[in-house]
PQR file with spaces between the fields and no chain letter, atoms N, CA, C, O and H, PARSE charges and radii, in Angstrom:
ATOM       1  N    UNK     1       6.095    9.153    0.860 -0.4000 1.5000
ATOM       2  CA   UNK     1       4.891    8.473    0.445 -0.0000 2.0000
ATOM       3  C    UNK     1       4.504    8.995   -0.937  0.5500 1.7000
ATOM       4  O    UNK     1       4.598   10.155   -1.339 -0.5500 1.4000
ATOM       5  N    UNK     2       4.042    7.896   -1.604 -0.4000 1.5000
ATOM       6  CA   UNK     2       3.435    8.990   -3.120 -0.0000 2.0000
ATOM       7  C    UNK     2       1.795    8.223   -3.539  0.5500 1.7000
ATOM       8  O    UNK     2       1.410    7.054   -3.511 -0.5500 1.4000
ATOM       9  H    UNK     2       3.966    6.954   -1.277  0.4000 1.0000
ATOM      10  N    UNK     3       1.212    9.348   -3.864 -0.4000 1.5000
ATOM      11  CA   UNK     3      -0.385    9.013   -4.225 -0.0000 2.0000
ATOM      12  C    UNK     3      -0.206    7.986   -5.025  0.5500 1.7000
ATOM      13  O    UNK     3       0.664    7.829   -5.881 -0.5500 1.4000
ATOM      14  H    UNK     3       1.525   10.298   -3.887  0.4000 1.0000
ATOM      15  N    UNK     4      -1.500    6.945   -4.550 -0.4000 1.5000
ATOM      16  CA   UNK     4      -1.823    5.944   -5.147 -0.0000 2.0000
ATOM      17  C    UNK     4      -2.110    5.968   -6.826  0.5500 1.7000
ATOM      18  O    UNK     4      -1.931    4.977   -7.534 -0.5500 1.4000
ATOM      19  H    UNK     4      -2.206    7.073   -3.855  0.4000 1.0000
ATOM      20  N    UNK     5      -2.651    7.454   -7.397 -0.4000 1.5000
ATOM      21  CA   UNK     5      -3.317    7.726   -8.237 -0.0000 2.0000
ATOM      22  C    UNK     5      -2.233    8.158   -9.275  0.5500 1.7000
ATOM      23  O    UNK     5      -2.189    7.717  -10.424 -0.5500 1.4000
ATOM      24  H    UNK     5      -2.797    8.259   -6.822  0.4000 1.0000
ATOM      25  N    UNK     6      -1.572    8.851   -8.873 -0.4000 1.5000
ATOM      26  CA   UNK     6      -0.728    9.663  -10.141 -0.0000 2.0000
ATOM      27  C    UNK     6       0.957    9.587   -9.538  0.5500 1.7000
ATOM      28  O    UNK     6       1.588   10.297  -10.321 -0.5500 1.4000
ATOM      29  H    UNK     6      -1.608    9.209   -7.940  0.4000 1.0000
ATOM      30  N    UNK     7       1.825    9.081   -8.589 -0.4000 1.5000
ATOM      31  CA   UNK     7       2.613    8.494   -8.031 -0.0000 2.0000
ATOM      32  C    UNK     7       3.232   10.395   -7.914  0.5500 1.7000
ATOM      33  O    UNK     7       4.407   10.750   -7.816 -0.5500 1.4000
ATOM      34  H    UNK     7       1.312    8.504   -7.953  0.4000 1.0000
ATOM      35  N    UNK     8       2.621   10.843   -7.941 -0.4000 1.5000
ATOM      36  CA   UNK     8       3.536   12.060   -6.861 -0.0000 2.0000
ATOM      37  C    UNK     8       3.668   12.051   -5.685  0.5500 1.7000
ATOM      38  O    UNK     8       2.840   11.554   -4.921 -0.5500 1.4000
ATOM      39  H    UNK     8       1.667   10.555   -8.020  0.4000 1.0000
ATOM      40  N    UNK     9       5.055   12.767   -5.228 -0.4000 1.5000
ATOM      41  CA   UNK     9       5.142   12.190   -3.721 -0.0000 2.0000
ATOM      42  C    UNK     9       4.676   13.341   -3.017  0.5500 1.7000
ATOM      43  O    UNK     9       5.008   14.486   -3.324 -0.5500 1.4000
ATOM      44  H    UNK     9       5.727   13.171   -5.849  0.4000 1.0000
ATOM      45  N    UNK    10       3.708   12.973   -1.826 -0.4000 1.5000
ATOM      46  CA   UNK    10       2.768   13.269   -0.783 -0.0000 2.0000
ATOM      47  C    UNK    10       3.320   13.656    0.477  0.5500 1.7000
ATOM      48  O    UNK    10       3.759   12.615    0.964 -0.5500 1.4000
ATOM      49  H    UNK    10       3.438   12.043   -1.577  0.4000 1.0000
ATOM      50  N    UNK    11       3.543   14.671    1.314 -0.4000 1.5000
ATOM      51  CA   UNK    11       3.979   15.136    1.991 -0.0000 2.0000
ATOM      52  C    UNK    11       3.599   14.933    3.238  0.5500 1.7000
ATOM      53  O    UNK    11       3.360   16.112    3.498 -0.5500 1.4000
ATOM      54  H    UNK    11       3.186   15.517    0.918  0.4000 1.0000
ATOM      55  N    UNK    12       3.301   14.251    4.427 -0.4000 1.5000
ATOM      56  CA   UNK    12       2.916   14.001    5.857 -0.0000 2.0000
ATOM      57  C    UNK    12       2.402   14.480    6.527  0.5500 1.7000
ATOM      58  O    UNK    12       3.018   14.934    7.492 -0.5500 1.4000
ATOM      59  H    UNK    12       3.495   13.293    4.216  0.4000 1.0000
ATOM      60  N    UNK    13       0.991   14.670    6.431 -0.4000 1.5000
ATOM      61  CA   UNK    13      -0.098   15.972    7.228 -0.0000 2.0000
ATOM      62  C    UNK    13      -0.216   16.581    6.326  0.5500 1.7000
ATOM      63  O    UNK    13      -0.289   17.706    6.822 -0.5500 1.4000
ATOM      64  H    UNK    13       0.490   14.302    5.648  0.4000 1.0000
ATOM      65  N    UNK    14      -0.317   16.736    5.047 -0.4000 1.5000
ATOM      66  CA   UNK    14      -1.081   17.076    4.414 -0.0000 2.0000
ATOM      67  C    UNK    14      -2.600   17.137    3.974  0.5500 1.7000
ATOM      68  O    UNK    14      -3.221   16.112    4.258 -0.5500 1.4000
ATOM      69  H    UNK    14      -0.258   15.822    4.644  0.4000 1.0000
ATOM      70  N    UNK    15      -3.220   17.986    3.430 -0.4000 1.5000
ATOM      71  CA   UNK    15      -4.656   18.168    3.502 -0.0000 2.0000
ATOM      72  C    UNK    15      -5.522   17.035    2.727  0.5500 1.7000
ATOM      73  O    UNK    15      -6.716   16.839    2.955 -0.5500 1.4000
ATOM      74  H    UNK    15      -2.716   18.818    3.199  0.4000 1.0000
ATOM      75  N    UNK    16      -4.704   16.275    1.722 -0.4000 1.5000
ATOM      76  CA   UNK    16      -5.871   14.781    0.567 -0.0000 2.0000
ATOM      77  C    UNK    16      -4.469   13.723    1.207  0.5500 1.7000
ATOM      78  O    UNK    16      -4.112   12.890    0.373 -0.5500 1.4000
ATOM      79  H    UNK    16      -3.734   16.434    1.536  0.4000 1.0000
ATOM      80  N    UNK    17      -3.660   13.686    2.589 -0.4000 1.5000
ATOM      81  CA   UNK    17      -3.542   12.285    2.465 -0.0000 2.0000
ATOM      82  C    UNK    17      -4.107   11.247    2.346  0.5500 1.7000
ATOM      83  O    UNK    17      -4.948   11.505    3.208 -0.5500 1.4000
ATOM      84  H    UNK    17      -3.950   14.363    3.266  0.4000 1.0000
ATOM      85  N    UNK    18      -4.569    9.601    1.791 -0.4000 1.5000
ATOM      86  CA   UNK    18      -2.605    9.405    1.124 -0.0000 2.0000
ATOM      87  C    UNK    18      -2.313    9.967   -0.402  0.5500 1.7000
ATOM      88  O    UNK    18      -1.427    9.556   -1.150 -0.5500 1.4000
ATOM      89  H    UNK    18      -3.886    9.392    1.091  0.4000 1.0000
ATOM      90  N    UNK    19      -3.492   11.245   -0.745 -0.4000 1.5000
ATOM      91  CA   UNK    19      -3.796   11.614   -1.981 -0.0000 2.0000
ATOM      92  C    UNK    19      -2.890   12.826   -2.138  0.5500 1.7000
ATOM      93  O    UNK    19      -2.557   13.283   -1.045 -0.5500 1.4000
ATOM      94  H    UNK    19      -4.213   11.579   -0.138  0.4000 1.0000
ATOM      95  N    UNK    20      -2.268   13.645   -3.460 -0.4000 1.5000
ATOM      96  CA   UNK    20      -1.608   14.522   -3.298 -0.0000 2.0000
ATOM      97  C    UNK    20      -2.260   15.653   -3.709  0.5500 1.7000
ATOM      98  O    UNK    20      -1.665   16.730   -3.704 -0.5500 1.4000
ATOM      99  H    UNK    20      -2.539   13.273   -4.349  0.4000 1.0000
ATOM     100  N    UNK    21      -3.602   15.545   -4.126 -0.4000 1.5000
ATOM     101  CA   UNK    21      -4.846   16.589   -4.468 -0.0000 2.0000
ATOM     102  C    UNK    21      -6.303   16.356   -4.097  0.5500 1.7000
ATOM     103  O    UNK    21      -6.444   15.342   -3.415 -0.5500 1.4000
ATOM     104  H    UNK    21      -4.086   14.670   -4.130  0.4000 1.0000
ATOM     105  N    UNK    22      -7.134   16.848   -4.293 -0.4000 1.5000
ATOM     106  CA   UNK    22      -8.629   16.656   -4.221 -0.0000 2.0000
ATOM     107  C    UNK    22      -9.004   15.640   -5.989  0.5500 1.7000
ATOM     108  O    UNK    22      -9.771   14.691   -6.151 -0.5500 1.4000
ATOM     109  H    UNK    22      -7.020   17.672   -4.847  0.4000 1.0000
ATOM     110  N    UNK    23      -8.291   16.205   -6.811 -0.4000 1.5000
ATOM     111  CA   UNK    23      -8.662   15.999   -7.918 -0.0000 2.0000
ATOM     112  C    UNK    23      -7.883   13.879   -7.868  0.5500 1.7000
ATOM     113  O    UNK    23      -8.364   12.867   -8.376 -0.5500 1.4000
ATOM     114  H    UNK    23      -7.669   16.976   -6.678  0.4000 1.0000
ATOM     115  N    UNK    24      -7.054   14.003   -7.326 -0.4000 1.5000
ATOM     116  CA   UNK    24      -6.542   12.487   -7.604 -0.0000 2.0000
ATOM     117  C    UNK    24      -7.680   11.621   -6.032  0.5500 1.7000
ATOM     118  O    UNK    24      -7.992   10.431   -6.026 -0.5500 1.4000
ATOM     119  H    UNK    24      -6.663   14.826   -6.913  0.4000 1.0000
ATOM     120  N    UNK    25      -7.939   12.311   -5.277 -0.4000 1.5000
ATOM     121  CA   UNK    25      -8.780   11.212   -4.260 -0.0000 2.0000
ATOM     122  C    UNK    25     -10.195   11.449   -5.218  0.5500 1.7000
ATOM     123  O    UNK    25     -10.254   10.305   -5.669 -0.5500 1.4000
ATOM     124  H    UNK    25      -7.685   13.278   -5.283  0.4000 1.0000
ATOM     125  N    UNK    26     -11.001   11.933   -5.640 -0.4000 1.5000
ATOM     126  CA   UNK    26     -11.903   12.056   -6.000 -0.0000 2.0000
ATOM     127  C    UNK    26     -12.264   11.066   -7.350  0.5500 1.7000
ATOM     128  O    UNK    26     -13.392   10.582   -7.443 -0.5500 1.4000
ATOM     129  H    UNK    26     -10.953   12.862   -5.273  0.4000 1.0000
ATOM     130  N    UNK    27     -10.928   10.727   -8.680 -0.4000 1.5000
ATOM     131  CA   UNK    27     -10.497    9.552   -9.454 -0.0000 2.0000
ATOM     132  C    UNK    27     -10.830    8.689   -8.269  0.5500 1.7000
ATOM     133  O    UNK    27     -11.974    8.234   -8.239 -0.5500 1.4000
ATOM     134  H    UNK    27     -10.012   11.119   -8.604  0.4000 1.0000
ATOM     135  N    UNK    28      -9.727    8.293   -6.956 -0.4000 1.5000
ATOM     136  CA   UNK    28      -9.907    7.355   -6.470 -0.0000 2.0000
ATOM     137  C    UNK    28     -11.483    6.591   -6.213  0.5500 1.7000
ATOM     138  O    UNK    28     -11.882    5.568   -6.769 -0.5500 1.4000
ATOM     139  H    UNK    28      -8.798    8.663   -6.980  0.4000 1.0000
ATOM     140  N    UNK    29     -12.197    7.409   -5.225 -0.4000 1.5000
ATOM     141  CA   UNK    29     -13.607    7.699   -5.308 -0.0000 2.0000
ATOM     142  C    UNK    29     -14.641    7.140   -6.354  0.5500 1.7000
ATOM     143  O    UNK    29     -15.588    6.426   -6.024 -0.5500 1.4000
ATOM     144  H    UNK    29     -11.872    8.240   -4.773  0.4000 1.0000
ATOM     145  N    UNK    30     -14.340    7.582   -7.817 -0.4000 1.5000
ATOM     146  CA   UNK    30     -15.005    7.191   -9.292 -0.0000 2.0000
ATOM     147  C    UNK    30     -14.497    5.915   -9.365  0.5500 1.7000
ATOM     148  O    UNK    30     -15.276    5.203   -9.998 -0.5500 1.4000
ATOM     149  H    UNK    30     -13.571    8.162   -8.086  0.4000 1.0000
ATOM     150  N    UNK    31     -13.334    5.212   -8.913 -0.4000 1.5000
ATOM     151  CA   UNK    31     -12.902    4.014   -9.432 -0.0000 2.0000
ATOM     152  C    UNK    31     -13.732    2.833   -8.336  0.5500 1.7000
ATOM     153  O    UNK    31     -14.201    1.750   -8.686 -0.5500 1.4000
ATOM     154  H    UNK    31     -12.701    5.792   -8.399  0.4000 1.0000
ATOM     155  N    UNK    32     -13.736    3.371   -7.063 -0.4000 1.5000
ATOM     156  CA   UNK    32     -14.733    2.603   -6.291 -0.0000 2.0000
ATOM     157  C    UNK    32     -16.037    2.413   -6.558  0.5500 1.7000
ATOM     158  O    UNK    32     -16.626    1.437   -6.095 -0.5500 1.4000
ATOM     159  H    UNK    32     -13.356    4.251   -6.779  0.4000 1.0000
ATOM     160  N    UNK    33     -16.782    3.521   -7.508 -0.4000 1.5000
ATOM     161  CA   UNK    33     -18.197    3.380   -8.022 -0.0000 2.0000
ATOM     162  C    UNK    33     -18.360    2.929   -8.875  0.5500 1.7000
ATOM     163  O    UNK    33     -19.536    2.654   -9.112 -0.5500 1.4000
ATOM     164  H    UNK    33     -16.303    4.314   -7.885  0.4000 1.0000
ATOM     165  N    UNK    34     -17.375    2.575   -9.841 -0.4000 1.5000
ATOM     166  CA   UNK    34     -17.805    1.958  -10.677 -0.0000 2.0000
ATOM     167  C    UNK    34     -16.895    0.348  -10.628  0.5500 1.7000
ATOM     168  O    UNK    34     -16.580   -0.602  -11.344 -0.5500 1.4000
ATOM     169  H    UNK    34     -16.419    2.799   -9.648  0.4000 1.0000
ATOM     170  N    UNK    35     -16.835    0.615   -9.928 -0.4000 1.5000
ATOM     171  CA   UNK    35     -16.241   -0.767   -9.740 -0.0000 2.0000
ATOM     172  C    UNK    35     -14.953   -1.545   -9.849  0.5500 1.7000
ATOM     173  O    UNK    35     -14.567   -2.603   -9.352 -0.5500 1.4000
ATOM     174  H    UNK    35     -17.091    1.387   -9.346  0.4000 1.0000
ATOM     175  N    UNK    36     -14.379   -0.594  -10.731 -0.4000 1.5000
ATOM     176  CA   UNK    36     -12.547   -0.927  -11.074 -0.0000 2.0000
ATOM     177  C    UNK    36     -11.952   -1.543   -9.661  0.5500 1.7000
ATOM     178  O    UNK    36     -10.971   -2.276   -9.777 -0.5500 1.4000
ATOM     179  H    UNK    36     -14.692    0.265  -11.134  0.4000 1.0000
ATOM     180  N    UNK    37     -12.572   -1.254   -8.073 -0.4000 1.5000
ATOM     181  CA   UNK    37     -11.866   -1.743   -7.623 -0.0000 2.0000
ATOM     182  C    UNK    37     -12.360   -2.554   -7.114  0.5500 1.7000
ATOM     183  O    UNK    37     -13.381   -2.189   -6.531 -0.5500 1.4000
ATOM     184  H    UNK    37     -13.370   -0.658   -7.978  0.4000 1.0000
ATOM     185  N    UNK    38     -11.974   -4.259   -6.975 -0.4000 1.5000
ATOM     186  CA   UNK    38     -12.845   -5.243   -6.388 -0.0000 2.0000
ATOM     187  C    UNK    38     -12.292   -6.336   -5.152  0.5500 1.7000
ATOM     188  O    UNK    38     -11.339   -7.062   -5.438 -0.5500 1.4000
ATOM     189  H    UNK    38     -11.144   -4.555   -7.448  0.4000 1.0000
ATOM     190  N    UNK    39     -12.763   -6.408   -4.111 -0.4000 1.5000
ATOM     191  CA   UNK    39     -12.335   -7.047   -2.991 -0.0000 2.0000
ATOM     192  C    UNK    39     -13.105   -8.793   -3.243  0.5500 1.7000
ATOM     193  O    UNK    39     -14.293   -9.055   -3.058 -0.5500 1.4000
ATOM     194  H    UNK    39     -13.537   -5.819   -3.878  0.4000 1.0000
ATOM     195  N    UNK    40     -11.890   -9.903   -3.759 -0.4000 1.5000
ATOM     196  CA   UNK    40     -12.155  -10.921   -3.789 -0.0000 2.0000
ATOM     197  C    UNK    40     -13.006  -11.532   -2.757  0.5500 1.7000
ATOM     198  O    UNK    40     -13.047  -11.133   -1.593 -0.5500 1.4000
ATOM     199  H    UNK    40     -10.924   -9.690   -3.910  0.4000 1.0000
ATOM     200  N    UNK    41     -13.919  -12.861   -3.394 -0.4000 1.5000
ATOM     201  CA   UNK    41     -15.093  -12.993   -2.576 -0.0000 2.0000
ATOM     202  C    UNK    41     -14.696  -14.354   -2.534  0.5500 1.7000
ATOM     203  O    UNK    41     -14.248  -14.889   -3.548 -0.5500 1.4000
ATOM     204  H    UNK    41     -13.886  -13.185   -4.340  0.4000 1.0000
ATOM     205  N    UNK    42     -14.845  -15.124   -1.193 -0.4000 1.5000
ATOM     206  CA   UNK    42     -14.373  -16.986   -1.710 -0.0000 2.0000
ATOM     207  C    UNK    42     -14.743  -17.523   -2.414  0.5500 1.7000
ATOM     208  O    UNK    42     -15.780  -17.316   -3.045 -0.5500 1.4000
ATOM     209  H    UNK    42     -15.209  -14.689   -0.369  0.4000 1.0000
ATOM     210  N    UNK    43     -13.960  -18.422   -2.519 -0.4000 1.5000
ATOM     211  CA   UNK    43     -13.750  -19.079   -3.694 -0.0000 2.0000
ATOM     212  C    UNK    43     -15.647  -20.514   -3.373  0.5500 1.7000
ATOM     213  O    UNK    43     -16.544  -20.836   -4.152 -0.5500 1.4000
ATOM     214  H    UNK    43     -13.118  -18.590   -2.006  0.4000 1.0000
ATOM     215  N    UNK    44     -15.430  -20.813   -2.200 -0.4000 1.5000
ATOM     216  CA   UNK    44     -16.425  -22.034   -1.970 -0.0000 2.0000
ATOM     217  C    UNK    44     -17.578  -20.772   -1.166  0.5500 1.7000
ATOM     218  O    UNK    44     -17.294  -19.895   -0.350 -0.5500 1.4000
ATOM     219  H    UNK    44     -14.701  -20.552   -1.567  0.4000 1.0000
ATOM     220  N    UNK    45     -18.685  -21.066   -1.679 -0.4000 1.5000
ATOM     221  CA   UNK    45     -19.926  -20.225   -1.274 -0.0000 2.0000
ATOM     222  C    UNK    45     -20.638  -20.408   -0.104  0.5500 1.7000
ATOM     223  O    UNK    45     -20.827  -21.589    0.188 -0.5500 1.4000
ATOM     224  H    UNK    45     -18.916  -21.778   -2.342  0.4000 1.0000
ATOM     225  N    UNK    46     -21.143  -19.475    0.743 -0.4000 1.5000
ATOM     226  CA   UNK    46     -21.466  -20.000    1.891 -0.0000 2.0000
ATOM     227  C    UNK    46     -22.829  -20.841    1.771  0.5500 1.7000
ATOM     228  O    UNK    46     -23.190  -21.345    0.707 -0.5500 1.4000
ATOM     229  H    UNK    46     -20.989  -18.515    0.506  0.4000 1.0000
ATOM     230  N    UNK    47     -23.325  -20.910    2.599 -0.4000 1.5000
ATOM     231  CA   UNK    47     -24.690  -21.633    2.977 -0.0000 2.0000
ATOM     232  C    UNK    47     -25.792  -20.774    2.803  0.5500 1.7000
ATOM     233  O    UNK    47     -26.945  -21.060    2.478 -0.5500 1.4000
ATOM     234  H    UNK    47     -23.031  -20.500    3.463  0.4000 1.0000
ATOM     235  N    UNK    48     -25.386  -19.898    3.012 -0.4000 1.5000
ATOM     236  CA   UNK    48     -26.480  -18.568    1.998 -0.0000 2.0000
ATOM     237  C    UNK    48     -26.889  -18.057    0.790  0.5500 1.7000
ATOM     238  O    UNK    48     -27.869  -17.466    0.336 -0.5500 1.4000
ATOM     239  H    UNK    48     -24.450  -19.666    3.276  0.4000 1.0000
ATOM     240  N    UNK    49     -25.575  -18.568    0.326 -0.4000 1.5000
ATOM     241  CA   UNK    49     -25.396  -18.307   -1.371 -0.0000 2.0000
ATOM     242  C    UNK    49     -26.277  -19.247   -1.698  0.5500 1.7000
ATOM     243  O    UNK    49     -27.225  -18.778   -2.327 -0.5500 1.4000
ATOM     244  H    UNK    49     -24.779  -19.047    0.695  0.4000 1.0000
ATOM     245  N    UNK    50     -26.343  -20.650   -1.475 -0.4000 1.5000
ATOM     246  CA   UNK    50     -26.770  -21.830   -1.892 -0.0000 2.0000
ATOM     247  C    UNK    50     -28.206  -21.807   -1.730  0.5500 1.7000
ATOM     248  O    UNK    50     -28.907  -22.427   -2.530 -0.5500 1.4000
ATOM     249  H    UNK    50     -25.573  -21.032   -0.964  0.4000 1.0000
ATOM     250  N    UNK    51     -28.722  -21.142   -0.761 -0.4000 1.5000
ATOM     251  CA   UNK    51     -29.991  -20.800   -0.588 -0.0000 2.0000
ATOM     252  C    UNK    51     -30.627  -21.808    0.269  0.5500 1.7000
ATOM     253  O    UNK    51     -31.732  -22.350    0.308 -0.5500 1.4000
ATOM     254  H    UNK    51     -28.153  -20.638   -0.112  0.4000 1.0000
ATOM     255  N    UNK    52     -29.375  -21.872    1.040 -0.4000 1.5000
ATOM     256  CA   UNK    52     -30.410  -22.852    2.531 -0.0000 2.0000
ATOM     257  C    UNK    52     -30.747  -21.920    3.246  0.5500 1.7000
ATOM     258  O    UNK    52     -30.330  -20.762    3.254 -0.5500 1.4000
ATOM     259  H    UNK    52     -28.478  -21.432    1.008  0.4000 1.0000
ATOM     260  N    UNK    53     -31.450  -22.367    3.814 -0.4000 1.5000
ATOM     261  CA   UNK    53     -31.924  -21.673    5.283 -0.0000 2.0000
ATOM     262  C    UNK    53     -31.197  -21.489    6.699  0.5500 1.7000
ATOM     263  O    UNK    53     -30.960  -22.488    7.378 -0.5500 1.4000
ATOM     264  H    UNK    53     -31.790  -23.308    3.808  0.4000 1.0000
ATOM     265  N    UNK    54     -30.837  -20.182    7.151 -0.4000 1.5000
ATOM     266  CA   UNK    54     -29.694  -20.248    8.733 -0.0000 2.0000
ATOM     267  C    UNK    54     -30.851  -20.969    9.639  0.5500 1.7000
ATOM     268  O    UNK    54     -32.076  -20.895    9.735 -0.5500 1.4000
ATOM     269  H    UNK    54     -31.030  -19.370    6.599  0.4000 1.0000
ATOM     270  N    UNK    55     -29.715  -21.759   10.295 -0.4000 1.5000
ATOM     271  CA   UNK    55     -30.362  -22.528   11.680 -0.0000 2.0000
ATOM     272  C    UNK    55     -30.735  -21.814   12.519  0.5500 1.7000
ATOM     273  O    UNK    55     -29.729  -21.475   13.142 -0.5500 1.4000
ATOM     274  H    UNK    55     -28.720  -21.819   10.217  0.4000 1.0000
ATOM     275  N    UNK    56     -31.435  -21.445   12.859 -0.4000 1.5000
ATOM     276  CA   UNK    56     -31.988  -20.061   14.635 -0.0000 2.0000
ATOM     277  C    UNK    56     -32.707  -20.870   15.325  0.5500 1.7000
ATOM     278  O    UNK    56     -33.598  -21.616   14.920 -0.5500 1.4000
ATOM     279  H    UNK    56     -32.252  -21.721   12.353  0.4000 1.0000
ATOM     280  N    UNK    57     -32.286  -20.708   16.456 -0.4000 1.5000
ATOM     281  CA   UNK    57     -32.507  -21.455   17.918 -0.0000 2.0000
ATOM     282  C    UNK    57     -34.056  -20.550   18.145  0.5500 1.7000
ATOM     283  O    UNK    57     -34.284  -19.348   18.287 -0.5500 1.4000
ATOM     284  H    UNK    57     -31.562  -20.102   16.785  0.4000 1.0000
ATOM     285  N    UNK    58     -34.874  -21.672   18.104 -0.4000 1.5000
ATOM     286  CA   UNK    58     -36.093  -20.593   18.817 -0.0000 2.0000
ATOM     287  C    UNK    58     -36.286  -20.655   20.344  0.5500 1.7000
ATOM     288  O    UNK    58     -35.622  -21.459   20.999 -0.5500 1.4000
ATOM     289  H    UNK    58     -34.688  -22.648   17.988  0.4000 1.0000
ATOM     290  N    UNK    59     -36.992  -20.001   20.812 -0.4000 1.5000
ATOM     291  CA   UNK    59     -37.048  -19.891   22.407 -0.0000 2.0000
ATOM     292  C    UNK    59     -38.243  -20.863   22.860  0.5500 1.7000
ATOM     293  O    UNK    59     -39.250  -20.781   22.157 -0.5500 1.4000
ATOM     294  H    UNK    59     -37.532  -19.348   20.281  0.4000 1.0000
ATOM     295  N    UNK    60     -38.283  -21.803   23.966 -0.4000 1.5000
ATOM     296  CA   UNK    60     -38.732  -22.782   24.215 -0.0000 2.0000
ATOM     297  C    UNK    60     -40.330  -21.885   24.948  0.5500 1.7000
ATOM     298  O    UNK    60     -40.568  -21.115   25.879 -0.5500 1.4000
ATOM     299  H    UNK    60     -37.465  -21.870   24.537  0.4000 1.0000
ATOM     300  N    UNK    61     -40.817  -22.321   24.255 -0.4000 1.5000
ATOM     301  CA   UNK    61     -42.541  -21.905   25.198 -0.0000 2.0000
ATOM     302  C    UNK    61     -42.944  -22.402   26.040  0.5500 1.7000
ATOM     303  O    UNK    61     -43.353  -23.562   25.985 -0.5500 1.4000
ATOM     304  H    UNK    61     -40.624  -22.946   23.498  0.4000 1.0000
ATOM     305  N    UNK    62     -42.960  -21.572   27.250 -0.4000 1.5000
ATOM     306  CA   UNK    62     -43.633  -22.040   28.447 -0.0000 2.0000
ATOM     307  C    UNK    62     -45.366  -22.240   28.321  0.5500 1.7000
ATOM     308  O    UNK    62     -45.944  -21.755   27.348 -0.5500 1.4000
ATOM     309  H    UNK    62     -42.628  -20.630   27.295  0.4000 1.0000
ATOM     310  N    UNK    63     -46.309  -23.169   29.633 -0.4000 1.5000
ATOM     311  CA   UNK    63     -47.339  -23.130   29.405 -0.0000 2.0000
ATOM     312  C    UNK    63     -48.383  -21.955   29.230  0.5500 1.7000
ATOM     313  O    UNK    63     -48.202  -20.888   29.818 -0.5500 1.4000
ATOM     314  H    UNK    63     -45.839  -23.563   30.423  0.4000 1.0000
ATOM     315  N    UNK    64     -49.355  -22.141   28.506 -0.4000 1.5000
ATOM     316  CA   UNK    64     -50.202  -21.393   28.430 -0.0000 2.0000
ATOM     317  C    UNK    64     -50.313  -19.624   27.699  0.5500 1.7000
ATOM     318  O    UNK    64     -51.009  -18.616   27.816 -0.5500 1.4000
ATOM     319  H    UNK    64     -49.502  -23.008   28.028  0.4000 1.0000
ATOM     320  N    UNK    65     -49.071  -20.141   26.894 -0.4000 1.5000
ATOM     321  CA   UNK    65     -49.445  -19.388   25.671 -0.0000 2.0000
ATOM     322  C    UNK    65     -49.181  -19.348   24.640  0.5500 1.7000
ATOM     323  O    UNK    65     -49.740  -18.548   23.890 -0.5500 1.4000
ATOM     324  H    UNK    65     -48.505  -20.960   26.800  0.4000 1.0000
């Protein structure tokens, strides 16, 4: 296996798997905060984005209150 970060190869039960230091998971870490890494969002927006309103079932009221 070799770290995502600096492609040295990573040894199996080691102490920063799948990292081969503290210093290369911790890069990893900084790249998630600032954003370098980004998980695509669809392409067509939901019904939320658009700013409708979700449908919710309300509960039917019995008499007298």
């Amino acid at each position: 296996m070799k770290c995502p970060i600096c492609q040295k190869s990573v040894e199996p039960g080691g102490g920063w798997v799948p990292f081969c230091s503290d210093r290369c998971r911790l890069i990893d870490l900084g790249n998630w905060a600032s954003e370098k890494y980004r998980i695509p969002a669809p392409l067509e927006p939901s019904a939320a984005d658009q700013g409708e309103p979700e449908q919710h079932e309300q509960p039917e009221r019995g008499q007298g209150q």
